[in-house]
BAFI-818630 format. One line per field, with one value per residue (C-alpha): residue in one letter; x, y, z. Coordinates in pm, whole numbers, plus 50000, padded with zeros to 5 digits. Layout:
N
type <- c(a ...)
c1 <- c(X ...)
c2 <- c(Y ...)
c3 <- c(Z ...)
// end
This chain:
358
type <- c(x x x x x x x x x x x x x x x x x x x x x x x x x x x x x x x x x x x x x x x x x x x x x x x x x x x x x x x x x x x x x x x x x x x x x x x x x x x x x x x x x x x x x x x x x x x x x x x x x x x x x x x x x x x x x x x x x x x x x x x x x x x x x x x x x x x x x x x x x x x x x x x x x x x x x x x x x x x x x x x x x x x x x x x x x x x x x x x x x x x x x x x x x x x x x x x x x x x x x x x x x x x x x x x x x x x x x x x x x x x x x x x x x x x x x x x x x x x x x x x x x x x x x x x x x x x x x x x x x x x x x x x x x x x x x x x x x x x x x x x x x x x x x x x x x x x x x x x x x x x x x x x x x x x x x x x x x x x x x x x x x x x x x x x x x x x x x x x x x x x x x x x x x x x x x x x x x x x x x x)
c1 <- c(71288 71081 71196 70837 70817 71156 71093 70725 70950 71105 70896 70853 70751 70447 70219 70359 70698 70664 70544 70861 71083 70890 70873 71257 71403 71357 71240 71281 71620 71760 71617 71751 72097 72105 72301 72269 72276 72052 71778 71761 71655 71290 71322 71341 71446 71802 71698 71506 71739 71971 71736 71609 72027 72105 71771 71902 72203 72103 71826 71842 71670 71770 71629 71293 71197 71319 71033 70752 70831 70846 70460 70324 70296 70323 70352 70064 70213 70032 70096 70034 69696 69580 69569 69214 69085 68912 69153 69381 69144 69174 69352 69639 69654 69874 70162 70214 69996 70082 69837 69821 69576 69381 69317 69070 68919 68578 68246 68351 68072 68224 68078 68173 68056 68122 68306 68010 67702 67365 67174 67019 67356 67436 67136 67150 67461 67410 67071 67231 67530 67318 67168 67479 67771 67571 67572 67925 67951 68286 68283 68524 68600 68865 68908 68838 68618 68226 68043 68388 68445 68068 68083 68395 68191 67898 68043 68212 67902 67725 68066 68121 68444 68560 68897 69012 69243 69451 69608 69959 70155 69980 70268 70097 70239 70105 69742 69557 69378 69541 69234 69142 69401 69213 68991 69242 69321 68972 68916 69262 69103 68819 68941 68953 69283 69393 69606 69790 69963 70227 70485 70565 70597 70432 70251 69919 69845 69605 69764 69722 69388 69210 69440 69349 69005 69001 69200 68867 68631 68870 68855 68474 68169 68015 68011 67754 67714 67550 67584 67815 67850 67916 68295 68348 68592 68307 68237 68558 68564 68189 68353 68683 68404 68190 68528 68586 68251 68119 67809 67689 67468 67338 67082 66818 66808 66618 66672 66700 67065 67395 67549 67167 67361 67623 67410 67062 67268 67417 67107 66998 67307 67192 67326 67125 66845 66889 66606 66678 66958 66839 66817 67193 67246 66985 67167 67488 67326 67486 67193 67377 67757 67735 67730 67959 68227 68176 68242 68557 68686 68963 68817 69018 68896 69106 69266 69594 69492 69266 69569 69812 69560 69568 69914 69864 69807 69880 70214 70489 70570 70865 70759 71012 70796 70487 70614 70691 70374 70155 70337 70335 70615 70803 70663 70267 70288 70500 70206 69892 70055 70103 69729 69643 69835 69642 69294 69410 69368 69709 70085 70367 70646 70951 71228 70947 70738 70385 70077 69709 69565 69271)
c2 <- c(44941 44642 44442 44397 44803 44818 44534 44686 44948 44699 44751 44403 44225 44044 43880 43552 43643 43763 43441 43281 43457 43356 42997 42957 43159 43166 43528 43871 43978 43646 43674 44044 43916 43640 43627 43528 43132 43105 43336 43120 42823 43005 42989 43360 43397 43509 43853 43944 43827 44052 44359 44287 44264 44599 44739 44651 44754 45130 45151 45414 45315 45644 45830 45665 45688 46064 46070 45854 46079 46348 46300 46149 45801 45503 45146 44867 44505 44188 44047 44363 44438 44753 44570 44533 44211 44118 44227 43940 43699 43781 43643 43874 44117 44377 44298 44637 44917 45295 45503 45855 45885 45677 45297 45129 44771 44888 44777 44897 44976 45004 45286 45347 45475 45645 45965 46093 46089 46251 46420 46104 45905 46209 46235 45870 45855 46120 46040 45677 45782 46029 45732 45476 45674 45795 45401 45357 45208 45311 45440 45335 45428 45559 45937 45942 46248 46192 45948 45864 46234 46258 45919 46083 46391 46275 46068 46361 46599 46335 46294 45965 45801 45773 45548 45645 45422 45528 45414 45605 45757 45884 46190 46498 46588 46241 46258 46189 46391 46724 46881 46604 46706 46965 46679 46394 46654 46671 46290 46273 46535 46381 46034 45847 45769 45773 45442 45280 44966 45174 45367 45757 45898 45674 45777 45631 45441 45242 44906 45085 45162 44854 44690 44918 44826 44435 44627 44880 44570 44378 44528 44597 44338 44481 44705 44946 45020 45387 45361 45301 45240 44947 44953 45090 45097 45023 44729 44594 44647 44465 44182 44207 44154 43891 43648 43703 43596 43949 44098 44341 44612 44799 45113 45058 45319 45438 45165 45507 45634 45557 45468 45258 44954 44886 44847 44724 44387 44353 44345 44100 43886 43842 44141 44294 44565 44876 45156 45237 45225 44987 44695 44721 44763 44416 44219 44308 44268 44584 44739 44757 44831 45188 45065 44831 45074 45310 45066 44978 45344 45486 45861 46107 46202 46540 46801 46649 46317 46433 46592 46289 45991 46090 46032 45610 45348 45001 45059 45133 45506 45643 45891 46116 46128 46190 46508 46633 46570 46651 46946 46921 46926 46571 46607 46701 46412 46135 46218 46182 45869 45705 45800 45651 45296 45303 45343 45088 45296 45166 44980 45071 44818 44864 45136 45434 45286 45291 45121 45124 44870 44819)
c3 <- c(40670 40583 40283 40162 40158 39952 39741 39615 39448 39224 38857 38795 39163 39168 39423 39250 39251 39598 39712 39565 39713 40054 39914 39859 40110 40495 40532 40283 40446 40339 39962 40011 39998 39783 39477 39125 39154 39482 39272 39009 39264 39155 38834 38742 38424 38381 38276 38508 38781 38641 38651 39015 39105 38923 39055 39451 39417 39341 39526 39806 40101 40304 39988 39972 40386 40393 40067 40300 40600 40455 40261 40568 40444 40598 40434 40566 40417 40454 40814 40975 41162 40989 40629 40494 40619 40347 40054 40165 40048 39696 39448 39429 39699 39693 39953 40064 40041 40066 40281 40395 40667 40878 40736 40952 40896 40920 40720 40359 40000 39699 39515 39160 38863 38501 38456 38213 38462 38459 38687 38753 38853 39084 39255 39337 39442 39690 39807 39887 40101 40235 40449 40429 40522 40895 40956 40987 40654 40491 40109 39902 39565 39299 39324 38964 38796 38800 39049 39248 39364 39420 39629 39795 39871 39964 40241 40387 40321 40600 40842 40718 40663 40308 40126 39779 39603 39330 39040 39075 39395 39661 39754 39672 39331 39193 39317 38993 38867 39007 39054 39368 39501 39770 39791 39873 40172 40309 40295 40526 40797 40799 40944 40618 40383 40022 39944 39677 39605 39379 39528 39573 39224 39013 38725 38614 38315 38123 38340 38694 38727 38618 38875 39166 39052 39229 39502 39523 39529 39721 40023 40038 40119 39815 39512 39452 39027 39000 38605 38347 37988 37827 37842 38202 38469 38707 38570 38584 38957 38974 38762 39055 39303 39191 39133 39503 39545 39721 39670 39315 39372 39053 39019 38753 38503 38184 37898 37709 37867 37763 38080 38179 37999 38282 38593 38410 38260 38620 38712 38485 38557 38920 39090 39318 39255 39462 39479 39850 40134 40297 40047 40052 40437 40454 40185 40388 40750 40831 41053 41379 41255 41405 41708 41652 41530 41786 42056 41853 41831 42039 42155 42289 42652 42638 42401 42446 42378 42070 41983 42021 41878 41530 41502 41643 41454 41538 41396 41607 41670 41890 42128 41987 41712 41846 42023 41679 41490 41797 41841 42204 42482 42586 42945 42784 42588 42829 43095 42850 42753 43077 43167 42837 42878 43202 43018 42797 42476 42401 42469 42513 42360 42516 42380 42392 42064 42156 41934 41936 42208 41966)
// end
């Protein structure tokens, strides 16, 4: 297992404090090992060096893959190709994330809003992704109650591809709130992925969601405000996105309406207006990504290979595996792999691990 997977378990590790480690040592197996004096080389107080040598010493790494296999996640870290392009350009990017699903680097909208919505705020919301999520454009957005889950819905109303990042685990018991949890399975089906930077079995609190919040902006080219009070989650994640210098949308809304003051003094603030679509896919130059994506996409050209690509990525996978979650025979899948090495839909590595060619 990865050291940056087993060290994002560690309560107290940091983007900072990961970077030190990085910064002293030579690589993360090294800083693995190291004892009391060499940690204190980064100036780690001696506390805390304590904790993190107590913490590694009990921590079960058989314990916490048989937990990711078994929940069907799988850990993206920060030099790996399926991590969101543009969420390593913020400021402090998580350094491993925990997805279930499918995690593309596709054209991703923000799309967030208050728990407490109108009519109004709904119908917006849906009439908007209604046009945007056919596009290719991907929705992200928090899971939460109100115009997240109608985001989330919307998208996969119009077979569009949909991300929801949470502020706790991602294993099923920890899907917050409990009553997305139906929904976190339909957004998984449906070719999109639930992530977190905060491992199996944590709980949410008032510090983890307005940090998944620059991780929600972070990723996406822009952040779409539907409406929101004065004091709003959204608008945390529309602050998040204009320090990383990406684009604000906000809807105007009746000066009248308690959650019209969010959006109307983005607007005012120089985000940008939004009555239709299309002034976001123009702001964004997003008019041919469909295309674009579709060219990109690996399609299956048979029902054993529709049956085998879901379970790709361009993480390694033994073949042993594959025969298990495709729920095939060895010889099924060892032929529909050769054919599809020889279509170039992907490589095999050496030892029988095979990866996405694109």
């Amino acid at each position: 297992m990865k050291k940056e997977i087993l060290l994002s378990y560690f309560p107290k590790i940091t983007i900072k404090r990961y970077r030190e480690l990085l910064g002293i040592f030579s690589s993360l197996e090294e800083a693995w090992d190291a004892e009391f004096d060499e940690l204190k080389k980064m100036r780690w107080d001696d506390n805390l060096i304590h904790e993190f040598l107590t913490w590694r010493e009990k921590v079960d790494e058989e314990k916490i893959q048989t937990i990711l296999d078994h929940e069907g996640i799988h850990c993206i870290t920060l030099d790996m190709e399926e991590y969101p392009e543009l969420l390593k350009h913020i400021y402090d990017p998580p350094f491993c994330i925990f997805a279930r699903g499918t995690l593309k680097n596709n054209f991703n909208l923000a799309v967030v809003g208050t728990r407490k919505y109108t009519p109004y705020g709904k119908q917006a919301t849906e009439e908007l992704i209604a046009e945007l999520a056919p596009k290719g454009i991907t929705i992200v957005s928090g899971l939460a109650f109100g115009i997240d889950s109608i985001a989330h819905e919307a998208t996969l109303l119009h077979n569009g591809t949909t991300v929801a990042v949470l502020g706790s685990g991602i294993n099923r018991h920890h899907i917050y709130p409990r009553a997305h949890q139906e929904l976190s399975k339909k957004i998984i089906t449906h070719g999109g992925s639930i992530i977190s930077e905060y491992p199996p079995g944590t709980l949410p609190n008032s510090f983890t969601f307005p940090r998944r919040n620059r991780i929600i902006a972070g990723m996406s080219l822009g952040t779409l405000v539907i409406e929101a009070p004065e004091k709003s989650g959204a608008l945390i994640t529309a602050e998040c996105a204009m320090e990383n210098n990406r684009e604000v949308f906000a809807i105007p809304h009746n000066i009248t309406s308690r959650t019209a003051t969010g959006p109307n003094n983005l607007i005012k603030t120089g985000a940008k207006c939004v009555t239709k679509a299309q002034d976001i896919i123009d702001t964004l130059n997003l008019q041919d990504i469909k295309e674009y994506v579709t060219n990109k996409e690996v399609l299956p050209d048979s029902p054993t290979e529709a049956q085998i690509l879901p379970h790709l990525s361009r993480e390694p996978i033994h073949i042993d595996e594959l025969i298990k979650k495709s729920n095939l025979n060895s010889q099924t899948v060892n032929s529909a792999l050769v054919l599809m090495e020889m279509k170039g839909k992907i490589r095999n590595l050496g030892g029988m691990m095979y990866v996405l060619a694109r």
